[in-house]
C-alpha positions as CSV (number, residue, x, y, z in Angstrom):
1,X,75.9,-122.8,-61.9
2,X,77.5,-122.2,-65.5
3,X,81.4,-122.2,-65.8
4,X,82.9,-119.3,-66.4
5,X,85.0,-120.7,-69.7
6,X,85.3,-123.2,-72.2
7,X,88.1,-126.2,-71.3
8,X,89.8,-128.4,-73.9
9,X,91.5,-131.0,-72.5
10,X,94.5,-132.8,-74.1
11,X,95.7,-135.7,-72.0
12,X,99.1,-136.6,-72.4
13,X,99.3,-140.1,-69.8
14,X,103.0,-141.3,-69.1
15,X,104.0,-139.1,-72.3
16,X,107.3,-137.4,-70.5
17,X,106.9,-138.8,-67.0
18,X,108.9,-142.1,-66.7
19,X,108.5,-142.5,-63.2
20,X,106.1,-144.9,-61.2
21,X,104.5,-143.4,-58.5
22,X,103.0,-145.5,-56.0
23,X,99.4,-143.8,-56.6
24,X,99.5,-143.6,-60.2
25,X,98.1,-145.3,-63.0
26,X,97.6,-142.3,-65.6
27,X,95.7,-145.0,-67.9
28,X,93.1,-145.4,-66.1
29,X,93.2,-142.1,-64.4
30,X,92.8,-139.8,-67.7
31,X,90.9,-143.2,-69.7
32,X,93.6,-142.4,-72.1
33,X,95.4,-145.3,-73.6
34,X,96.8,-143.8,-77.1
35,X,99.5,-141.2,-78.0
36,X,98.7,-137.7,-79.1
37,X,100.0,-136.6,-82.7
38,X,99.6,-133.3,-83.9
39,X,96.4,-134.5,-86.7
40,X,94.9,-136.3,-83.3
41,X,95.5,-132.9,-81.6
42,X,93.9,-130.4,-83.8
43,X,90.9,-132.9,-84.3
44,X,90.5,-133.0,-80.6
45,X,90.9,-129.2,-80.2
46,X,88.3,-128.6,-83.3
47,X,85.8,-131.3,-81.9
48,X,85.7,-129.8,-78.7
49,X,85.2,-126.0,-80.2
50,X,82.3,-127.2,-82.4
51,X,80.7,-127.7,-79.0
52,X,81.0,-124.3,-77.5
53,X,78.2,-121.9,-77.7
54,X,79.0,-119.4,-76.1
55,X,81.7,-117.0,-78.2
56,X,82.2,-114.6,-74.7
57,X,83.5,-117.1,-72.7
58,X,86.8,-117.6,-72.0
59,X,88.4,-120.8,-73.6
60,X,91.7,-122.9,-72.8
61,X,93.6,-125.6,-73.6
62,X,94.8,-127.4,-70.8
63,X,97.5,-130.4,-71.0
64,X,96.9,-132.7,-68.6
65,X,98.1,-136.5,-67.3
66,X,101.8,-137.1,-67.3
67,X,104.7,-134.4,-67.4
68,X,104.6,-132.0,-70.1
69,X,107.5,-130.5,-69.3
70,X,109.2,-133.7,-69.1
71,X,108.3,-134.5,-72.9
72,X,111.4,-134.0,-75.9
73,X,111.8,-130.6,-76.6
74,X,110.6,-131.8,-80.2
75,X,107.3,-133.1,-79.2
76,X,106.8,-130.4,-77.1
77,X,107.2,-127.7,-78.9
78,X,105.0,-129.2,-81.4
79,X,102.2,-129.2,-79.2
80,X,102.4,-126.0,-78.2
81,X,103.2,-124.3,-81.8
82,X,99.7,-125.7,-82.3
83,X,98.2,-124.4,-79.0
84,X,100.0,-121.3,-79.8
85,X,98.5,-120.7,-83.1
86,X,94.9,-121.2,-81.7
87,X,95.7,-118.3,-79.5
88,X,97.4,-116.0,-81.5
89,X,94.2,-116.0,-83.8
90,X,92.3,-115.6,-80.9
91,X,90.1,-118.7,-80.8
92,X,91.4,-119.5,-77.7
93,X,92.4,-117.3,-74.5
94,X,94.9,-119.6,-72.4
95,X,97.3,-122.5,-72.4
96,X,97.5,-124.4,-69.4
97,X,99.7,-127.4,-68.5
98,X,100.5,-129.9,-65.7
99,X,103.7,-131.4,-64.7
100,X,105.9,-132.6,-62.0
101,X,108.2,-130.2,-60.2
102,X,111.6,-131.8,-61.1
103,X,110.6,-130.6,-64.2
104,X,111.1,-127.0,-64.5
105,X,113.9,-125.0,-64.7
106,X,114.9,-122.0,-66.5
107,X,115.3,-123.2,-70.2
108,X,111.6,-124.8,-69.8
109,X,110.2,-121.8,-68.8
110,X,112.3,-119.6,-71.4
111,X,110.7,-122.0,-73.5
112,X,106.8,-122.1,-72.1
113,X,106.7,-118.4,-72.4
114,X,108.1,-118.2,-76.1
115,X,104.8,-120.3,-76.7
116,X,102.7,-118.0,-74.4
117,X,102.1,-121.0,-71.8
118,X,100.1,-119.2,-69.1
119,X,98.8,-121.6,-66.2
120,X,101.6,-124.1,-64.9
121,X,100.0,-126.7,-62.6
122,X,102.5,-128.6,-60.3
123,X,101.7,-131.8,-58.8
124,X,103.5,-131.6,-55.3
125,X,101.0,-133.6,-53.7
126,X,102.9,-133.3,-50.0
127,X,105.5,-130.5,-49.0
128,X,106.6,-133.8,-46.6
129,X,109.8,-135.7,-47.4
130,X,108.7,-138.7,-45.8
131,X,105.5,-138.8,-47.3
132,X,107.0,-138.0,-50.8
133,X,109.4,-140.8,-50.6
134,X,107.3,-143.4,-48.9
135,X,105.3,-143.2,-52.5
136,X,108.1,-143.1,-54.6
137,X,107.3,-139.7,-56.0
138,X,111.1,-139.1,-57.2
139,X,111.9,-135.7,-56.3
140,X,112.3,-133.6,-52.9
141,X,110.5,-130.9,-50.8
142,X,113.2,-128.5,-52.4
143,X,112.0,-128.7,-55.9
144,X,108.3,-128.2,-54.7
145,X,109.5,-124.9,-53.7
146,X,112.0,-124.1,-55.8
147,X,109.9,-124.7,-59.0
148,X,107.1,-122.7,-57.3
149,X,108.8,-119.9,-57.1
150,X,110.8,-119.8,-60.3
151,X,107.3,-119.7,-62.2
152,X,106.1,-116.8,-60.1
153,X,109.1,-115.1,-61.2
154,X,108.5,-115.9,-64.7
155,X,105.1,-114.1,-64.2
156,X,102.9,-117.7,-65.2
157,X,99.9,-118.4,-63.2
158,X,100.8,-121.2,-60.7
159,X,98.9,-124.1,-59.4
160,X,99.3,-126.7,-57.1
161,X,97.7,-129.9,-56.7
162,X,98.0,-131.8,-53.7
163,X,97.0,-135.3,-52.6
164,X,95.8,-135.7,-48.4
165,X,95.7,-139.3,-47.6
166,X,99.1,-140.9,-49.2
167,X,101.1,-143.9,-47.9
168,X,102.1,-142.8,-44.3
169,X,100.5,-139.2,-44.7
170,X,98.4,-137.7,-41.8
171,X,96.2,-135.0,-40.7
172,X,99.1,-133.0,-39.1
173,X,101.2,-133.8,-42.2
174,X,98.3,-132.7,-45.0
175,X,97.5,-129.4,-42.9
176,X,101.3,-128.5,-42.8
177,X,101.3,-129.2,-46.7
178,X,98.6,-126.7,-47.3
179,X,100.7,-123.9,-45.1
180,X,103.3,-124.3,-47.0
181,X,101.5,-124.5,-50.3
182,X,100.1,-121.2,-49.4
183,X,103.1,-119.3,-47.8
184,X,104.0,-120.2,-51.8
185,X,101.5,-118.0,-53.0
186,X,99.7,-120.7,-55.6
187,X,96.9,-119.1,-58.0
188,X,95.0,-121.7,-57.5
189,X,95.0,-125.4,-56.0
190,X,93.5,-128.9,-56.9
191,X,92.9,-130.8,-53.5
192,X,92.4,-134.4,-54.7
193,X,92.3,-137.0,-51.7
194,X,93.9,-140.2,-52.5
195,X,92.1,-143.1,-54.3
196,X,93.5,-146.5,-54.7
197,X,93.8,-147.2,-58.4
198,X,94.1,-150.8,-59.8
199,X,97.3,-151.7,-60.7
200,X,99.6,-149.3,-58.4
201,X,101.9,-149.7,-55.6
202,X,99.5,-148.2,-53.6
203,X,96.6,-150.8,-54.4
204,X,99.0,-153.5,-53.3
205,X,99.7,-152.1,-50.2
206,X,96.0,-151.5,-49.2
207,X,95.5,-155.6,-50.5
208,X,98.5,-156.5,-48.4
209,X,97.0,-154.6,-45.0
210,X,100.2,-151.8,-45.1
211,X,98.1,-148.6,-46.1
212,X,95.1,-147.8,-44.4
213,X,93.0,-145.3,-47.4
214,X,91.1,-142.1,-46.2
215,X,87.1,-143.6,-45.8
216,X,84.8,-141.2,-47.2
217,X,84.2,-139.4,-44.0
218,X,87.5,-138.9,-43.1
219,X,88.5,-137.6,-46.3
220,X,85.8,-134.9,-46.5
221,X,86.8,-133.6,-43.3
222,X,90.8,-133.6,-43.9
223,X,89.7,-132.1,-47.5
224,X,87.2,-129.4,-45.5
225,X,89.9,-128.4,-43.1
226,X,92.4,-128.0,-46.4
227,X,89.6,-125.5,-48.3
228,X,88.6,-123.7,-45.4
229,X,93.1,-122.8,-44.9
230,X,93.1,-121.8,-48.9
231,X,89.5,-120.2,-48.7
232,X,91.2,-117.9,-45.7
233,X,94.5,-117.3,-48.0
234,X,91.7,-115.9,-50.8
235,X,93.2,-118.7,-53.6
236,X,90.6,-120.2,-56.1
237,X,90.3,-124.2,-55.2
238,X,89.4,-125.3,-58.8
239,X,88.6,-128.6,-58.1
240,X,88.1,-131.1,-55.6
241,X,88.8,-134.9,-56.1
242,X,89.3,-136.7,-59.3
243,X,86.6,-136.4,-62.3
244,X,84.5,-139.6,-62.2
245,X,84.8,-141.0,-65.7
246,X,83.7,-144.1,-66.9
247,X,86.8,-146.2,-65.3
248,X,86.6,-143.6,-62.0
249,X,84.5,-145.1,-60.2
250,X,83.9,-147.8,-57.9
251,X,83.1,-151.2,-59.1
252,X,85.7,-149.9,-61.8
253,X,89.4,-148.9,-61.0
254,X,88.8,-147.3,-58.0
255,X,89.3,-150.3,-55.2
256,X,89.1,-147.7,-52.2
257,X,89.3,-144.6,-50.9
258,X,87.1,-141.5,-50.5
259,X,85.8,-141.4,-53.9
260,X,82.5,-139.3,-54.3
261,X,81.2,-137.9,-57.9
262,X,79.9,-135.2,-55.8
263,X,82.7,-134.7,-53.5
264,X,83.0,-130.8,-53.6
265,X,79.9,-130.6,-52.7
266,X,79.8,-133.0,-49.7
267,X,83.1,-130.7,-48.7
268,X,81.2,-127.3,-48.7
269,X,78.6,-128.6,-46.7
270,X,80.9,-130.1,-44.5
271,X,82.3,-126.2,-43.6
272,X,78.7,-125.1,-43.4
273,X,78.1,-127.9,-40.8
274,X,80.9,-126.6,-38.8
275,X,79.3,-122.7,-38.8
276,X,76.0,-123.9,-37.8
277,X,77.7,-125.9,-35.0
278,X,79.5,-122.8,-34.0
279,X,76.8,-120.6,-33.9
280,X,74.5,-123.3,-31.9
281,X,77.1,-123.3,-29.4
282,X,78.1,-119.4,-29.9
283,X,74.5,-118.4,-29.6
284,X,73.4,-121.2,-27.2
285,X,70.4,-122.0,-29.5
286,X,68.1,-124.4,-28.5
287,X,65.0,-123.5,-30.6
288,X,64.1,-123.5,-34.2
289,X,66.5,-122.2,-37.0
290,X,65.3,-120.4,-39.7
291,X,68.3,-120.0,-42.8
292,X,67.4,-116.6,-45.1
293,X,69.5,-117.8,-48.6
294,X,69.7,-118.1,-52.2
295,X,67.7,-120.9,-53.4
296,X,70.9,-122.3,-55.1
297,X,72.8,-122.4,-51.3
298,X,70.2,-124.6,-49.5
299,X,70.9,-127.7,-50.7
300,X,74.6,-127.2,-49.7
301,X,73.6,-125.8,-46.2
302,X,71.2,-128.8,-45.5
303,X,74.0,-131.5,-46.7
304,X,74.1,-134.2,-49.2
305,X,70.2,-135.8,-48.6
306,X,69.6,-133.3,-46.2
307,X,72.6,-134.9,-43.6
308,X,73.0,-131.5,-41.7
309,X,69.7,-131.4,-41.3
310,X,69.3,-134.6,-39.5
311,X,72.7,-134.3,-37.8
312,X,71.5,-131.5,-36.0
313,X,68.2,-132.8,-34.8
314,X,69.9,-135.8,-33.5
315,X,72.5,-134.0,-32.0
316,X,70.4,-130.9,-30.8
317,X,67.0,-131.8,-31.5
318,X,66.8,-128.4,-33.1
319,X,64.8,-128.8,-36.8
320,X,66.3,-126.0,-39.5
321,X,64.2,-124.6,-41.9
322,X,64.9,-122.1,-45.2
323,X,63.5,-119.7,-46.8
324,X,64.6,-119.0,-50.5
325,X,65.7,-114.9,-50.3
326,X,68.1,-113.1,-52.9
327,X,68.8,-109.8,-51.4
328,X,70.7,-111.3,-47.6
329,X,71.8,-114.0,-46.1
330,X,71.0,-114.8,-42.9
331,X,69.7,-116.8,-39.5
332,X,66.8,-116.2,-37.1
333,X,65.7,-118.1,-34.3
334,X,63.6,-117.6,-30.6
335,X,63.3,-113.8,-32.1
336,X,66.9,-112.9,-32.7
337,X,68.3,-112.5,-36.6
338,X,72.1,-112.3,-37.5
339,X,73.7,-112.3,-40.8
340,X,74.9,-115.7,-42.0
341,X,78.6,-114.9,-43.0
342,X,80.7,-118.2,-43.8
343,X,83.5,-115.9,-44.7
344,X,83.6,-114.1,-41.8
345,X,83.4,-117.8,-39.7
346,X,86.4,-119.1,-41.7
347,X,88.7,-116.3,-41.3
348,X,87.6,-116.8,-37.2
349,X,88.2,-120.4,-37.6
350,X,91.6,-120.5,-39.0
351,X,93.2,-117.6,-36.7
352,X,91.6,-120.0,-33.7
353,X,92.6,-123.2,-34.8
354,X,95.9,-122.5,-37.4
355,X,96.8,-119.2,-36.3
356,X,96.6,-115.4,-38.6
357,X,100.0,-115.8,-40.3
358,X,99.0,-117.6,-43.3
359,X,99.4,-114.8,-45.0
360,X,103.0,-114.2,-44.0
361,X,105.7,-114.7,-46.4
């Protein structure tokens, strides 16, 4: 599937964020290792527009790694008179940034929407004080929501971006994070389940036998549960997991943890396994499945080299067939044909398992 715009992405690592978090290495994170000056900037904005073909699709610039609102006023200003001057000609559409959530207040944002700032992406990582502390993040529940709010007031597109899986996190304590992430009413969300990095806190305490990382597995399924609560709540997950690069990746600076270049997509199947489950036992199937689908949804419903597939034959000795279809969606077996609505599942599954209130200021 084609995006639906154009990103340019500026990375800023450590510029504005002097604290050491116990995950973090923004080096090798963001394989960024130099400074950004205003020639570098333009260069990197120009390079990356001489690349876009497309002249109806949307286009950003997006700040990411480090705290941009924790940079000098100066230096960030300067960044953003730039930013601002490719969108007040109209060669670019939005202006996105990261940044921590100790680092907003009121002057920032007077000062994000003089320079026409619209997307401001927090990294809360937990809504739990425990968690928050145990890896050193610096700042408290409070400002999570605090900060979260005073952009929605400001009328700036909010995001969040949260991490399942940190130093003495659990299941109960991501889930609760999400609930509150959406009782906040985000825009949009990053779920990126925690990788050891080379050369963090948290790499020594996974070498020293302290912190136990999220196996692939496990973090699939905490991240499946997390989309299927902000799928429910209707707010756009952007992404899922870090961007491999050249350095993410294992055998590189990733040591442990879920890591996946195709994790999204080993999530969404993940929630179709769970629907097919629920109908076999709903429906008491026993027989054949056929699946009616788009072509481009039947490698997601059959799972990452066909693991659904085979799951269920073991499990059920049941076999599931597809048929590529463009107009419905649905699934037959022993003569019996109902429509095959995943939306319609996870708003079942969450009232069941989470309760309705999610929507519930």
């Amino acid at each position: 599937m084609s995006k639906k715009e154009y990103i340019i992405p500026i990375f800023i690592p450590f510029l504005g964020c002097p604290h050491d978090c116990a995950f973090c290495n923004q080096i090798k994170i963001t394989n960024y290792k130099d400074t950004m000056d205003k020639n570098k900037l333009r260069l990197e904005i120009e390079k990356n527009l001489s690349y876009f073909k497309d002249e109806d699709k949307l286009k950003e610039i997006a700040f990411f790694g480090g705290s941009f609102t924790g940079l000098s006023e100066e230096v960030m200003v300067g960044y953003l008179e730039i930013a601002g001057q490719y969108k007040k000609k109209g060669i670019i559409d939005r202006i996105r940034l990261s940044t921590r959530p100790d680092y907003i207040n009121n002057s920032i944002l007077d000062l994000l929407k003089k320079y026409s700032v619209d997307i401001i992406e927090l990294g809360i990582q937990s809504l739990d004080q425990e968690v928050l502390d145990n890896n050193d993040r610096g700042h408290s529940v409070d400002d999570s929501i605090y900060a979260s709010k005073l952009i929605k007031e400001y009328g700036f597109s909010l995001g969040h971006q949260i991490m399942p899986g940190l130093f003495e996190d659990t299941f109960e304590k991501s889930i609760d994070t999400a609930i509150k992430s959406i009782k906040l009413k985000p825009d949009m969300v990053r779920i990126y389940p925690t990788l050891v990095i080379k050369d963090t806190k948290l790499s020594n305490l996974y070498k020293a036998g302290i912190y136990e990382p999220l196996s692939l597995d496990s973090g699939v399924e905490i991240a499946s549960e997390l989309a299927i609560l902000y799928k429910y709540a209707k707010i756009p997950i952007i992404r899922i997991g870090l961007q491999p690069t050249e350095n993410i990746n294992y055998g590189k600076d990733v040591i442990a943890g879920p890591f996946h270049p195709a994790i999204r997509q080993l999530v969404e199947a993940n929630i179709y396994k769970k629907y097919i489950e629920f109908l076999i036992e709903e429906y008491k199937i026993s027989d054949e499945i056929l699946i009616a689908c788009k072509d481009q949804d039947i490698s997601l419903i059959a799972g990452n080299k066909k693991a659904n597939k085979t799951y269920f034959y073991k499990k059920y000795g049941i076999n599931i067939k597809f048929q590529s279809i463009n107009d419905e969606k649905y699934l037959s077996f022993a003569g019996n044909k109902i429509d095959f609505d995943i939306d319609n599942f996870i708003n079942s599954y969450v009232e069941e398992n989470y309760g309705g209130d999610l929507l519930l200021d």
